[in-house]
N, C-alpha and C positions, 0 to 999 in steps of 0.2 A: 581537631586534635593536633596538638603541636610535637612536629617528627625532630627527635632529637637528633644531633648531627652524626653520622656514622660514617666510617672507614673499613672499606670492604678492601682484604688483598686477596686477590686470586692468582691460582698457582698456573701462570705463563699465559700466555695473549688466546692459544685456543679456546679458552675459559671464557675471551671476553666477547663475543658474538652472541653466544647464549646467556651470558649475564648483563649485556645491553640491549640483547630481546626483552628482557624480563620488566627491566626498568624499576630495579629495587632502589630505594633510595640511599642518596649517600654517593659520596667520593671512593673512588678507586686506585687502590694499586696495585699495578700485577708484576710480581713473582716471578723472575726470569731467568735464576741460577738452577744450579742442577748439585747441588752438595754432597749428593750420596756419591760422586764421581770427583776424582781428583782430590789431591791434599784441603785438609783441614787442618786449622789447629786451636785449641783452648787455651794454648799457650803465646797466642801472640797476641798486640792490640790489633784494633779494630783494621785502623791502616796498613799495615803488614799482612793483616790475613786479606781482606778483599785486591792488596797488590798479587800477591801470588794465587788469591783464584783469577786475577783476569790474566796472569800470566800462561793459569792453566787453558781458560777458557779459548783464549787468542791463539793456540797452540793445536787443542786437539780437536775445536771445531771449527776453524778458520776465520772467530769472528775478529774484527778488526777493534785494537786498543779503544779508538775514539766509539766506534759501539755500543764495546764493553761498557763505557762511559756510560752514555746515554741512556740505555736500556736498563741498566742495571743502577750502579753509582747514585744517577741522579733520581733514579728512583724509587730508593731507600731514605733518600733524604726526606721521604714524607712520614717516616717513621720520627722525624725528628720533630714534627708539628702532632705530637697527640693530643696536647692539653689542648683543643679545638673540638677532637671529637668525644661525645660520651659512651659510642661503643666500638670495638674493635672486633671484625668478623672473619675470620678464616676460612676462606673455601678451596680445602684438597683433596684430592682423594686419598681410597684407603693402601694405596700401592708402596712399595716401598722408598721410592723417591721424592713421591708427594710427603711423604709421612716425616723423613729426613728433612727436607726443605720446611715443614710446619714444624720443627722442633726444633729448629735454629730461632726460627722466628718468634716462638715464644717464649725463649732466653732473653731472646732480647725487648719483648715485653715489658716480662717480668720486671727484667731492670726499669724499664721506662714508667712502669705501674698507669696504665692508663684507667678509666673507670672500671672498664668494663670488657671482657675476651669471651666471646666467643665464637665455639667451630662450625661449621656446616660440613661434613662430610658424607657424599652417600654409600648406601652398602656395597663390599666387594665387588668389582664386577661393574659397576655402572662409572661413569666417567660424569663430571661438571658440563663439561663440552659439548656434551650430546643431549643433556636435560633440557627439556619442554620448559617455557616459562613459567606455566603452575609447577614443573616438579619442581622449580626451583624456588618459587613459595613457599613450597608446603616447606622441602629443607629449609628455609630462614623461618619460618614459625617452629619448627622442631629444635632448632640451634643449642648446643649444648654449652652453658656458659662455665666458664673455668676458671676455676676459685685461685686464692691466690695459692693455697697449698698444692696445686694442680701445677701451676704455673713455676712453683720451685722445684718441683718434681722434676719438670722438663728442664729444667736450668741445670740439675744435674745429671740426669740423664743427658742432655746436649755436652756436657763439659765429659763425659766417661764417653761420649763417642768419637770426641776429636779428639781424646787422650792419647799416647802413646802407646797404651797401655791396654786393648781390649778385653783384657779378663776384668779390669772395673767397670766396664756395663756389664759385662753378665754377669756380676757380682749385684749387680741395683738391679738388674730386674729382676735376680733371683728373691732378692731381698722387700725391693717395692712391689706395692698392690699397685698397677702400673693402670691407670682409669683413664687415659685418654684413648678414646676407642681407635681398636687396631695399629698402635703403636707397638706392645710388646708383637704381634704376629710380624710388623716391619722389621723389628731388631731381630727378632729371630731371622728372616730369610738377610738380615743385614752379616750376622754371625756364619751363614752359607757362604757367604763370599770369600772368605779365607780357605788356603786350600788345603785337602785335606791331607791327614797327617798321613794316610798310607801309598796315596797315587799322587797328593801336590794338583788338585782338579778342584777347583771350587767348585760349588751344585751348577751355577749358569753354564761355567763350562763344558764342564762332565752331560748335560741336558743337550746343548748344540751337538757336542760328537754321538749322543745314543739318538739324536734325529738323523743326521747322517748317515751313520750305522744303518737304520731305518729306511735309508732311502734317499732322504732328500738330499737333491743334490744343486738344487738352486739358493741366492743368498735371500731374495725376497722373500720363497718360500720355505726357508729357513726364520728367519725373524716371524714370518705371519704363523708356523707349526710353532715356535716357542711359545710367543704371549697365548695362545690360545689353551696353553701347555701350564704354563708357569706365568698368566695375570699378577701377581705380586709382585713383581719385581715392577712392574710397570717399566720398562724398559723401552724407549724409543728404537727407531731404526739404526741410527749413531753408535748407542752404547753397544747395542748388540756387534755392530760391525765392527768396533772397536772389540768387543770380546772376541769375536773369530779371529781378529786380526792377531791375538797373540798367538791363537792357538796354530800360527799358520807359518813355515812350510809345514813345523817338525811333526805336527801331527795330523794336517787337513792338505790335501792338495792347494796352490795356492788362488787357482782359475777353477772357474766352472768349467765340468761339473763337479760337484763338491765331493770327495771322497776320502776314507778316515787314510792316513800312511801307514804301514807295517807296524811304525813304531805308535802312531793311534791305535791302530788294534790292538795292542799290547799293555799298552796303558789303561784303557778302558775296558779292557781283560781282566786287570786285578793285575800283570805279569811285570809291568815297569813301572817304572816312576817320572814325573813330570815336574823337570823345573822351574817352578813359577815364575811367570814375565814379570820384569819389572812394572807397578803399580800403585795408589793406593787404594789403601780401603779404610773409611774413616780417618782416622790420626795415626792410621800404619802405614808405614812404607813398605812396601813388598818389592822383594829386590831377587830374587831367588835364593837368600837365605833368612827368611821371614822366621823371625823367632816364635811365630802359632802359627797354629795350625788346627783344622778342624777334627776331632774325635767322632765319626756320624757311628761308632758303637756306643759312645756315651752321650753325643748329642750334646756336645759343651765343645769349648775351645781348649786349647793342652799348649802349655810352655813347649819351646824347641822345636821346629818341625823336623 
């Protein structure tokens, strides 16, 4: 039986140990930004936006420009050779960084129209990385192929989340039957990250201080009590340390052990209010006067914070 040529990208090099145990066939590429962190935008070309992601990347995890290059740059360029393969195979998981990263990607699919997309994602909770080489058969026999109507779904959904503007994704997904699996549960915890309109504490934040509160007072065991806490976000050790670090002198001690300041108690009280650090999130710049802000009595995002 003659094996048609396929194109596997998997999301980041952990991925690729157990998918070269597996020995599925087909070329690879693997996935090595991290989108859901740092500026985006819908509104620049192509050149413009991946300069200022490696500006971001070289910046807030030390990787060096020529790297950035390497890892990354040159190996998107194989997105430019599709008319070679007949199918195109996605493997992320369901967390919400993987999920962010597989939505870019299928934007730009979509534009490039190759035969054939589809995803391999496993349920909640389980990671690519760690699959047995039959699990990871059975996923590519399961593979869920995505139509082209699928595929413009995500093209705008992708352009409403690097908008300026986040009430147009949750305008679309209120509006779209959103079918690519655990995508709407990613934008929802994507929609947590803005902070909220009565304390200025996105949900990740507000989580690391009620562990503290809680006890912990170490950073390692701070990041291993989250993900075991809040899996969705799928958040590395980086991003997490990167979150305490804003939240840190004015409301954590700044050294172990870790402990909430007077004006953390306060905050996570309901009693004060909390300046959001400058950041992004999607295609907003958060600055400490972030024009949204999260509603969790309405569970929507609200003009003005």
């Amino acid at each position: 039986m003659k094996i048609l040529p396929t194109l596997h990208i998997l999301n980041g090099d952990a991925s690729l140990p157990a998918f070269t145990a597996a020995k599925l066939p087909g070329q690879v590429l693997v996935w090595r930004e991290v989108l859901s962190e740092g500026p985006v935008s819908s509104l620049l070309p192509q050149y413009e936006f991946w300069q200022r992601r490696q500006a971001f990347i070289t910046a807030a995890y030390g990787e060096s420009a020529e790297g950035y290059r390497e890892k990354v740059l040159d190996e998107l360029q194989k997105l430019e050779g599709l008319d070679a393969f007949f199918e195109v195979v996605l493997w992320f998981d369901a967390d919400l960084m993987c999920q962010v990263n597989q939505l870019y990607v299928l934007q730009r699919l979509q534009k490039k129209k190759p035969k054939m997309v589809s995803i391999c994602t496993p349920p909640p909770g389980k990671n690519i990385a760690l699959m047995s080489p039959d699990g990871l058969f059975a996923l590519m026999e399961q593979r869920q192929q995505v139509p082209e109507e699928e595929l413009r779904q995500a093209a705008s959904l992708w352009q409403a989340y690097a908008s300026p503007d986040p009430m147009a994704l949750e305008l679309l997904m209120q509006d779209f039957d959103v079918a690519l699996p655990h995508l709407l549960r990613a934008l929802r915890l994507h929609l947590r990250r803005f902070p909220d309109c009565a304390d200025g504490l996105s949900q990740p934040e507000r989580a690391l201080l009620q562990l503290i509160q809680e006890g912990c007072t170490s950073v390692s065991g701070l990041i291993k009590e989250f993900n075991q806490q809040d899996p969705g976000y799928g958040f590395g050790d980086a991003q997490l340390q990167h979150i305490l670090a804003r939240l840190q002198p004015d409301l954590v001690q700044a050294k172990e052990p870790l402990v909430l300041s007077f004006f953390g108690e306060r905050v996570l009280d309901g009693i004060a209010s909390f300046t959001p650090k400058k950041r992004w999130v999607g295609g907003v710049e958060i600055n400490g006067s972030c024009p949204f802000c999260y509603d969790k009595t309405q569970n929507r995002l609200r003009k003005d914070c």
